[in-house]
C-alpha positions as a Markdown table, in Angstrom:
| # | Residue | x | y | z |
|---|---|---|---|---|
| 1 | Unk | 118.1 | -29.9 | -38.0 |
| 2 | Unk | 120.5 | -27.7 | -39.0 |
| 3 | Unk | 122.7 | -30.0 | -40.3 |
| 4 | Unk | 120.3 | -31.3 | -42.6 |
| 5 | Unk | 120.0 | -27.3 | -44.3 |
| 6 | Unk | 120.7 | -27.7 | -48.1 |
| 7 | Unk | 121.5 | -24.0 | -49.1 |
| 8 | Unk | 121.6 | -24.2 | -52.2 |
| 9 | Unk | 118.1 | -25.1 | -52.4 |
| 10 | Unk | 116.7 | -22.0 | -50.5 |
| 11 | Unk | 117.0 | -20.2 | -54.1 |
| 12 | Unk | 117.7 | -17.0 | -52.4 |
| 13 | Unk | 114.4 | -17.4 | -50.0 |
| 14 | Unk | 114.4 | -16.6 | -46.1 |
| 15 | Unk | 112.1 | -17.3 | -44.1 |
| 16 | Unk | 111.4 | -17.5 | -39.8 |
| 17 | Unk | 109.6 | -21.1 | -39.0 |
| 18 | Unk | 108.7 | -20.8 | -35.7 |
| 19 | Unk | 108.1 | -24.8 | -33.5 |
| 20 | Unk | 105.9 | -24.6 | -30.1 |
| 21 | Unk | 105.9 | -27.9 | -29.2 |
| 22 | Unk | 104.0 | -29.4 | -26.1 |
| 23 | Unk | 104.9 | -31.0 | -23.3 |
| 24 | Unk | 103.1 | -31.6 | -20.6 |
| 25 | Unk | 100.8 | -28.9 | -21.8 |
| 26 | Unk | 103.8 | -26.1 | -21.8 |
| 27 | Unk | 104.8 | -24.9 | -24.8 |
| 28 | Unk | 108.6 | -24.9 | -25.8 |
| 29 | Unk | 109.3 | -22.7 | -28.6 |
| 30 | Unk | 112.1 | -22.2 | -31.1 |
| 31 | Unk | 112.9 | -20.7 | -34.3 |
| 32 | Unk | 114.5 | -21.5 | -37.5 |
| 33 | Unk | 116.1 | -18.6 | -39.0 |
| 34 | Unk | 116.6 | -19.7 | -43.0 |
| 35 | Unk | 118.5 | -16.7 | -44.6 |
| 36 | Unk | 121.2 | -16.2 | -47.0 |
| 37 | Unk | 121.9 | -20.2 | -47.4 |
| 38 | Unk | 122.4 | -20.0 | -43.6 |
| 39 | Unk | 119.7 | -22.0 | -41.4 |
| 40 | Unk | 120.4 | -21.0 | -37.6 |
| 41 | Unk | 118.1 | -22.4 | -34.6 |
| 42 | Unk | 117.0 | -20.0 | -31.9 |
| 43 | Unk | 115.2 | -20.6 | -28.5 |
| 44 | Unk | 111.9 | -19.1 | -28.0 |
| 45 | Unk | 110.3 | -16.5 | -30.0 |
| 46 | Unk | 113.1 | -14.0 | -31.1 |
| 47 | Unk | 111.3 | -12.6 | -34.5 |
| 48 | Unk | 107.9 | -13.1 | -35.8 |
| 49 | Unk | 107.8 | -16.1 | -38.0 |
| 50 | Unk | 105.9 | -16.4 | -41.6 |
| 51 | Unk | 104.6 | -19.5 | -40.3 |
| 52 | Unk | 104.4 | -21.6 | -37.0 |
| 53 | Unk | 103.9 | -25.4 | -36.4 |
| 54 | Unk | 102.4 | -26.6 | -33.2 |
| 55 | Unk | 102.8 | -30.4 | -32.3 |
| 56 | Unk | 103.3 | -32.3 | -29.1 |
| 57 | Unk | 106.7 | -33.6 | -28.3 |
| 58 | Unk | 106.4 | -37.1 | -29.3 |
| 59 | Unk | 105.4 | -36.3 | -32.9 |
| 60 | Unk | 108.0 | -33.6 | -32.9 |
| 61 | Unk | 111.0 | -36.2 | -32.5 |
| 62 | Unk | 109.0 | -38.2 | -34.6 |
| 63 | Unk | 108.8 | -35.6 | -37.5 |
| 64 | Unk | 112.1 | -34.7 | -37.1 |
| 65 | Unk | 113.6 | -38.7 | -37.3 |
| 66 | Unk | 111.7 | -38.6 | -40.6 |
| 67 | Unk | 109.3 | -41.5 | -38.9 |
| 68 | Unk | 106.1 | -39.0 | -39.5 |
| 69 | Unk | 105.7 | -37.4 | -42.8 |
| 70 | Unk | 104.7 | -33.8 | -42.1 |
| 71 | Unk | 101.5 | -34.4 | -44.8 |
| 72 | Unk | 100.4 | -37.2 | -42.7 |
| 73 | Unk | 100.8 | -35.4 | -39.4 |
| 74 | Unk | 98.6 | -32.5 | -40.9 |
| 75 | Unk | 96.1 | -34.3 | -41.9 |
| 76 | Unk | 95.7 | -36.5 | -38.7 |
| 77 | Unk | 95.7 | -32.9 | -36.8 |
| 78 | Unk | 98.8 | -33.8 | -35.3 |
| 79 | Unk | 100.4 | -31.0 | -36.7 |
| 80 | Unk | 99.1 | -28.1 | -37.1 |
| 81 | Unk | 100.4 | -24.7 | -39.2 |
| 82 | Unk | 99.5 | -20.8 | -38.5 |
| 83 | Unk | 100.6 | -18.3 | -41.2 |
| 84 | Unk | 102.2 | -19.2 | -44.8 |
| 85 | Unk | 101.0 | -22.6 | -45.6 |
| 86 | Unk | 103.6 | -22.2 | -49.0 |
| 87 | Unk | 106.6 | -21.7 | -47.1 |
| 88 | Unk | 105.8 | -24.8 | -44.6 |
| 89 | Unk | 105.3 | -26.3 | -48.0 |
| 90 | Unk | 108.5 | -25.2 | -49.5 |
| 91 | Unk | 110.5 | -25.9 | -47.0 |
| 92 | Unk | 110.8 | -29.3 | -46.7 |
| 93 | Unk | 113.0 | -29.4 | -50.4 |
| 94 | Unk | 115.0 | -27.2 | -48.1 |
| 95 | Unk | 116.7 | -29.8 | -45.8 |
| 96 | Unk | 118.0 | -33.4 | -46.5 |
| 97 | Unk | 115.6 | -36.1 | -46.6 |
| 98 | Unk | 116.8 | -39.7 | -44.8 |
């Protein structure tokens, strides 16, 4: 994921997006830390995030291979946000696409 950061597209912005996804019913849970055109990925919950996505495992990998758009996975329910809606929005400008 990290790889994929596009700083210059942050404008300036930071922001903590916070992942718990499911496996086997357990939640595993990381952090991205976006902040000065840096985007650095923590384990578990280090800082409280502006907005968290929950998703199981498989739609995770999926999401992240760019097989499942995020808008489809929210609608469907397999995705689901808590907190700033605009920045889980925003964000996806913020990393390279394909």
């Amino acid at each position: 994921m990290a790889e994929a950061f596009l700083p210059d597209k942050t404008a300036g912005q930071s922001a903590i997006v916070q992942y718990d996804v499911t496996l086997a019913g357990a939640p595993h849970t990381h952090q991205r830390k976006i902040a000065g055109g840096k985007c650095e990925i923590v384990k578990g919950r280090a800082d409280a995030a502006r907005v968290t996505l929950t998703l199981a495992l498989p739609d995770f990998l999926r999401l992240v291979a760019r097989k499942l758009p995020p808008v489809q996975a929210f609608m469907t329910g397999k995705l689901k946000l808590q907190g700033d809606m605009m920045i889980a929005t925003a964000m996806q400008g913020w990393f390279r696409q394909g």
